[in-house]
C-alpha positions as CSV (number, residue, x, y, z in Angstrom):
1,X,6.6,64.3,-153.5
2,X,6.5,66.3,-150.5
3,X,9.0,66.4,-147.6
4,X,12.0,66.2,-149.8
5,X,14.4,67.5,-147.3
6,X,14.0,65.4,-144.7
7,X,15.6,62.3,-144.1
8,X,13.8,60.0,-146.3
9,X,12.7,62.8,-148.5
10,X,16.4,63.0,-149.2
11,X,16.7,59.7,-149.8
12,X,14.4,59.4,-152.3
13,X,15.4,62.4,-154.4
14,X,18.9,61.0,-154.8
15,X,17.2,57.6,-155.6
16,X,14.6,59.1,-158.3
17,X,17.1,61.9,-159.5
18,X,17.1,60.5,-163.0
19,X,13.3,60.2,-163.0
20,X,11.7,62.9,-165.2
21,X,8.3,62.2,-164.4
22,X,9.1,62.8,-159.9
23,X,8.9,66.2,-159.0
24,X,9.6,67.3,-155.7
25,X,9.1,70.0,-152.9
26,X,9.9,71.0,-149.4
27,X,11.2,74.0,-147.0
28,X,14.8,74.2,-147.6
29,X,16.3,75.9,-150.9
30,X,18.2,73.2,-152.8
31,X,19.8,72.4,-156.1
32,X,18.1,70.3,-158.4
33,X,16.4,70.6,-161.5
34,X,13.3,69.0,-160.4
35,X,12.6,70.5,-157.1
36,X,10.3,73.4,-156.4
37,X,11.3,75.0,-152.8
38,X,7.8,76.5,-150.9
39,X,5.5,76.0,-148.1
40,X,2.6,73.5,-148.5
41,X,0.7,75.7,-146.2
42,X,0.6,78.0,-148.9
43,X,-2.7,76.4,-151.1
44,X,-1.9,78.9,-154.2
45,X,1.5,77.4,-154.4
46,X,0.8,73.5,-154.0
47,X,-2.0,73.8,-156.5
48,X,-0.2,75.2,-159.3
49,X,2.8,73.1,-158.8
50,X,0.4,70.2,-159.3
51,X,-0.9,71.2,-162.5
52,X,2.2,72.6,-163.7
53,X,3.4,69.3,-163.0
54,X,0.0,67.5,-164.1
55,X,0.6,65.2,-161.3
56,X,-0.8,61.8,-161.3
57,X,0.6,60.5,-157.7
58,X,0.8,62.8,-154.7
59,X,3.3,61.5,-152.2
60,X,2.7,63.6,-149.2
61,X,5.9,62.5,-146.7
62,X,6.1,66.1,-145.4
63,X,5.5,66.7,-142.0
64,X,6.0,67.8,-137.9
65,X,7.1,65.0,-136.7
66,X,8.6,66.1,-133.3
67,X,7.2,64.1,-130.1
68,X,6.8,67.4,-128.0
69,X,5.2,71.0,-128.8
70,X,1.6,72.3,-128.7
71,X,-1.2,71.2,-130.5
72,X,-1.4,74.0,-132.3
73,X,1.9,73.2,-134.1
74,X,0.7,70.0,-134.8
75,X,-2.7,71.0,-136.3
76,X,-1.0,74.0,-138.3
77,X,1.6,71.6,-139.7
78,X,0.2,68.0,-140.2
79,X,-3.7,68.7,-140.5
80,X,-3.9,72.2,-142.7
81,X,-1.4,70.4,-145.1
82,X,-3.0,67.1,-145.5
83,X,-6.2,69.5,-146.2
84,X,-4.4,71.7,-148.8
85,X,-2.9,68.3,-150.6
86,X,-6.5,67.1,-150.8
87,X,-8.0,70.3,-152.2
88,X,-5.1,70.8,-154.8
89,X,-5.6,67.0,-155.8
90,X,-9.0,67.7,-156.3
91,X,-8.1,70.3,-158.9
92,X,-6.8,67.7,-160.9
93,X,-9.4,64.4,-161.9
94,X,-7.9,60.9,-161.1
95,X,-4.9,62.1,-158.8
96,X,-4.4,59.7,-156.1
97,X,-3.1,60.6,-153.0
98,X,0.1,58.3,-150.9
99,X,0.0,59.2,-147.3
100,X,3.3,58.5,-145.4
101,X,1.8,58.2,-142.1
102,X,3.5,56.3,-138.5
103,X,3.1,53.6,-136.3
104,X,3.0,56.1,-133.4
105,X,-0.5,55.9,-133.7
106,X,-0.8,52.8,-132.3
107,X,0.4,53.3,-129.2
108,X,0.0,49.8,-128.2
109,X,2.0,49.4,-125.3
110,X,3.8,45.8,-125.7
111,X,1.3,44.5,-128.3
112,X,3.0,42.3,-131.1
113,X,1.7,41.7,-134.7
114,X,-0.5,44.5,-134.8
115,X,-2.5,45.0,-137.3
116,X,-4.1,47.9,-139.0
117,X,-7.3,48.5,-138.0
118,X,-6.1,48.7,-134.2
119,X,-7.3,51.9,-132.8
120,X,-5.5,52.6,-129.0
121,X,-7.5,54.3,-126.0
122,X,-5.6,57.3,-126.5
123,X,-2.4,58.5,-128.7
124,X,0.8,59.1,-126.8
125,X,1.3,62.6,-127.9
126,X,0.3,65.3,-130.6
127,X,2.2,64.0,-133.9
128,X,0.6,60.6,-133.4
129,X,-2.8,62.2,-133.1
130,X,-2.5,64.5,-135.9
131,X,-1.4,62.2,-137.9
132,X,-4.3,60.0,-137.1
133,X,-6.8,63.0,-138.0
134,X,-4.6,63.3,-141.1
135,X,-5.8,59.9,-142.2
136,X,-9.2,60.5,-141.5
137,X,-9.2,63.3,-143.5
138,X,-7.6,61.6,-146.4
139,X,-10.1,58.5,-146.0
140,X,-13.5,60.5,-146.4
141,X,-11.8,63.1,-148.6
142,X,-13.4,60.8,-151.5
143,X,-10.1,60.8,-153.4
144,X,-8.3,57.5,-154.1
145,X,-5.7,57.0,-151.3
146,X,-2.6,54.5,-149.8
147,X,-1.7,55.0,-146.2
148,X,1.7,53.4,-145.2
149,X,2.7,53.1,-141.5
150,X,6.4,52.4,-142.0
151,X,8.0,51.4,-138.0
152,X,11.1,53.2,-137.2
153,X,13.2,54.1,-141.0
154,X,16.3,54.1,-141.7
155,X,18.9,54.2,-144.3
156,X,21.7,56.3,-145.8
157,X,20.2,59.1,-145.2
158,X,19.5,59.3,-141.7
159,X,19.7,62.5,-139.6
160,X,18.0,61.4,-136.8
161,X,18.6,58.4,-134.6
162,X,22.5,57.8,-135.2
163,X,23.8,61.2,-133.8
164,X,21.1,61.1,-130.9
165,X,22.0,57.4,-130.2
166,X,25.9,58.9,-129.8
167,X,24.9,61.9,-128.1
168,X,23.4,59.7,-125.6
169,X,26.2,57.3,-125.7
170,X,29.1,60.0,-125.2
171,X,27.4,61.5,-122.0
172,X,26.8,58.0,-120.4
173,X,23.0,58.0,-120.8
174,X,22.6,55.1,-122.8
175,X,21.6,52.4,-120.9
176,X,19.3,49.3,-121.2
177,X,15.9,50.2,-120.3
178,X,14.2,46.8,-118.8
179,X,16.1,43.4,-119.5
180,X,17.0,44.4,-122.8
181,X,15.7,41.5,-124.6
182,X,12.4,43.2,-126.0
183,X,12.2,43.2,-130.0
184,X,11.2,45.8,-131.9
185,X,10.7,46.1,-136.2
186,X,12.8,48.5,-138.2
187,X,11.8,49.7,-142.1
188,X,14.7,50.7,-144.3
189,X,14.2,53.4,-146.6
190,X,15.1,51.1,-149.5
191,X,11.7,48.9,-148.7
192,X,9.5,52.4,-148.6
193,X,10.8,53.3,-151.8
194,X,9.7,49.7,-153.4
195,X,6.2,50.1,-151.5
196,X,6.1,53.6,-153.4
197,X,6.9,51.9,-156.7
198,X,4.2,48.9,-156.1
199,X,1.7,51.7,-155.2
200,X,2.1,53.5,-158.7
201,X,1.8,50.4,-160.5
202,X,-1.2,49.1,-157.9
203,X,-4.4,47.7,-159.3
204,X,-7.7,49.4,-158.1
205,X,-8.5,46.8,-156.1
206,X,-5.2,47.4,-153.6
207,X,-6.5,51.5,-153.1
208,X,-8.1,53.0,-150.1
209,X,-6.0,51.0,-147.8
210,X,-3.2,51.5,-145.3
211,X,-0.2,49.5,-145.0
212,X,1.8,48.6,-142.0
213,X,5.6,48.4,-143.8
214,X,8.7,47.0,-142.0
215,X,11.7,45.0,-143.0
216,X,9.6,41.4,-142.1
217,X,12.2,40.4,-139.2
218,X,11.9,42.0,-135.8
219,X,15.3,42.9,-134.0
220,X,16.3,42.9,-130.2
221,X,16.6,46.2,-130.1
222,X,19.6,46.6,-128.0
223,X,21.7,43.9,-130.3
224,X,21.2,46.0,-133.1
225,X,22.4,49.1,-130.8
226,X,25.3,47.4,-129.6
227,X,26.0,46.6,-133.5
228,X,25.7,49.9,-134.5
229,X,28.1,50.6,-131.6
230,X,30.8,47.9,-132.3
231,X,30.8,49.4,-136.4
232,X,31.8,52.5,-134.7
233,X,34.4,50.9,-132.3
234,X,32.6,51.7,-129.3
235,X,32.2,49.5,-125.8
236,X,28.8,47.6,-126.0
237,X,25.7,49.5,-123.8
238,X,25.4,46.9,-120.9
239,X,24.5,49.1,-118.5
240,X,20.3,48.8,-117.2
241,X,17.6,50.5,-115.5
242,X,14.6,49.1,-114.3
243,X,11.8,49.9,-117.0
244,X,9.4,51.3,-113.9
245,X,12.4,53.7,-112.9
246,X,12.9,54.9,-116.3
247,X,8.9,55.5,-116.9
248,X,8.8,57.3,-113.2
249,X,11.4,59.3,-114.9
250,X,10.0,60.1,-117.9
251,X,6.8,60.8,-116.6
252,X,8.8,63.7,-113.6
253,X,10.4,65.0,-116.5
254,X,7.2,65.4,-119.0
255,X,6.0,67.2,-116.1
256,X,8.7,69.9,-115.4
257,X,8.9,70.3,-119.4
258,X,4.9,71.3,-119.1
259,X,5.9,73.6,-116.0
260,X,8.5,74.8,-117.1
261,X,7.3,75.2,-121.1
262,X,10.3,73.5,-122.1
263,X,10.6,70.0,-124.0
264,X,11.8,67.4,-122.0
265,X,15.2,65.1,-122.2
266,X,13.2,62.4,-122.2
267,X,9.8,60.9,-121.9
268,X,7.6,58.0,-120.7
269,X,6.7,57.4,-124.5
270,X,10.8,57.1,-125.4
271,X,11.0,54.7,-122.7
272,X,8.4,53.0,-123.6
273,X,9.8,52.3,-127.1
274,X,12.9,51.3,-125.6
275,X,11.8,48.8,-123.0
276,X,8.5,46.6,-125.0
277,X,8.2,44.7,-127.7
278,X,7.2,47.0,-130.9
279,X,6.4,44.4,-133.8
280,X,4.1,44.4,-137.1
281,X,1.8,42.6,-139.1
282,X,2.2,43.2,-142.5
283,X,0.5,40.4,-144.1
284,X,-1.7,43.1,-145.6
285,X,0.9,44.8,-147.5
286,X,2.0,41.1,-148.7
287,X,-1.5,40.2,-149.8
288,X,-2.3,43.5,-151.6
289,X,0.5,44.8,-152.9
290,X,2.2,42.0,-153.3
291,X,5.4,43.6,-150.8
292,X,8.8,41.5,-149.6
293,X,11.0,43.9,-148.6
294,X,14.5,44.0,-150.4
295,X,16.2,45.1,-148.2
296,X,17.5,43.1,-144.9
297,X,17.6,44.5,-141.4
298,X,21.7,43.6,-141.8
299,X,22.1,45.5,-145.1
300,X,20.2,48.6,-143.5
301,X,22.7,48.5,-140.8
302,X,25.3,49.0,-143.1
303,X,24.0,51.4,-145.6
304,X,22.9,53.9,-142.2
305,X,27.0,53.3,-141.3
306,X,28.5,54.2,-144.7
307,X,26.0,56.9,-144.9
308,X,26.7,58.2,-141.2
309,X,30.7,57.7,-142.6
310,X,30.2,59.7,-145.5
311,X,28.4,62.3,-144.0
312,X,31.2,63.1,-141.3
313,X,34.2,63.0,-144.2
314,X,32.3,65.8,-145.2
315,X,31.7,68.0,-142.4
């Protein structure tokens, strides 16, 4: 598996520690018998960790997943390693290739239930377009292939959108973006990693397919906030802005970031996600792979607390 430290990377190594068979890799230098620190860009490397390994499932989760940056970065990053996991696959017959991909590629603006084969007018930035070209690659790479498109993860392991949800709530920039009533679905990392495990054991039948994955039960977006908040013993976000205000301001501050070559503290695509429904079909995954998550939205509320928890004790 690639991407092993990141967040779900992480995750999954802890989860699949006692599993023999997993091997994993990724940037950082860390302790474990099992994973093999080094740079996918590097082909050399990737292909002899794949036959040292004699891999039978690639699970390529690595990737630049930040929502600002040149393309370049993007193309570097996301494209040249999706091309060197396909040519190192190829070195070894009957390898099949699981793409953790994103919903960002939608870009659907309010839509509801979408289903997989939408394709929007345009992508909202460069990590949802390279990861679009990523697929594309994969799909006429003539290797077998599973694309998931998991909407917004979390779990125990989550680096991400607790201690920027804080950040914003200490300085008093969390507020509700619209009305506040606008839903949204969430995937817990518990529900990837039984995708993963259906994949491996997946008939032929259910390959050279993507998957939309969530937890099945779309959330208002700020109640689950404001639960997150109350865990935490803070005052509930109640707060709002007028969703054409916070685009406006998004949009001014996308262009001073371009001016000024600088990312921006926040952007029309953020407020976006913030203010319009976000939801999921995933009758596919259901139908195919015979997914039901097993995990709630409730439980993966508290499993990203104790995590969060845990994580501070030890810092």
């Amino acid at each position: 598996m690639t991407g092993a430290s990141g967040s779900l990377g992480t995750y999954l190594m802890q989860r699949w520690s006692n599993l023999s068979s997993v091997h994993f890799t990724g940037r950082k230098t860390m302790e474990h018998p099992r994973y093999h620190s080094g740079d996918l860009s590097n082909f050399q490397f990737l292909k002899e960790l794949l036959i040292r390994t004699e891999a039978k499932f690639v699970i390529h989760n690595a990737a630049l997943t930040n929502i600002w940056g040149p393309w370049s970065d993007f193309e570097s990053s996301n494209l040249r390693m999706m091309e060197n996991v396909i040519n190192a696959a190829t070195e070894l017959p009957g390898t099949r290739i699981v793409f953790i991909s994103t919903p960002s590629v939608y870009h659907y603006s309010g839509r509801e239930l979408v289903q997989e084969d939408f394709v929007p007018s345009r992508f909202p930035n460069h990590y949802a377009k390279s990861k679009y070209l990523a697929e594309q690659m994969l799909q006429s790479s003539g290797l077998p292939y599973m694309i998931f498109r998991p909407r917004a993860v979390l779990g125990k392991t989550d680096n991400t959108l607790l201690p920027r949800l804080l950040e914003t709530y200490k300085t008093g920039k969390l507020k509700i973006v619209g009305e506040g009533r606008n839903k949204a679905d969430f995937t817990a990392m518990a529900n990837i990693e039984y995708a993963l495990c259906l994949a491996c054991q997946a008939e032929t039948k259910a390959w050279n397919e993507v998957y939309n994955l969530t937890n099945g039960a779309p959330v208002e977006v700020y109640g689950m906030i404001n639960e997150l908040l109350n865990k935490l013993n803070l005052d509930p976000v109640k707060q709002k802005v007028p969703a054409w205000l916070a685009m406006a301001a998004g949009g001014f501050a996308e262009f001073v970031g371009k001016i000024r070559n600088v990312e921006p503290s926040i952007s029309r695509y953020q407020m976006e996600l913030l203010s319009l429904n976000y939801t999921l079909s995933i009758e596919k995954a259901r139908e195919k792979l015979g997914y039901q998550p097993v995990q709630s939205n409730e439980e993966m509320l508290e499993e990203l607390f104790q995590g969060y928890l845990s994580s501070n004790r030890h810092t």
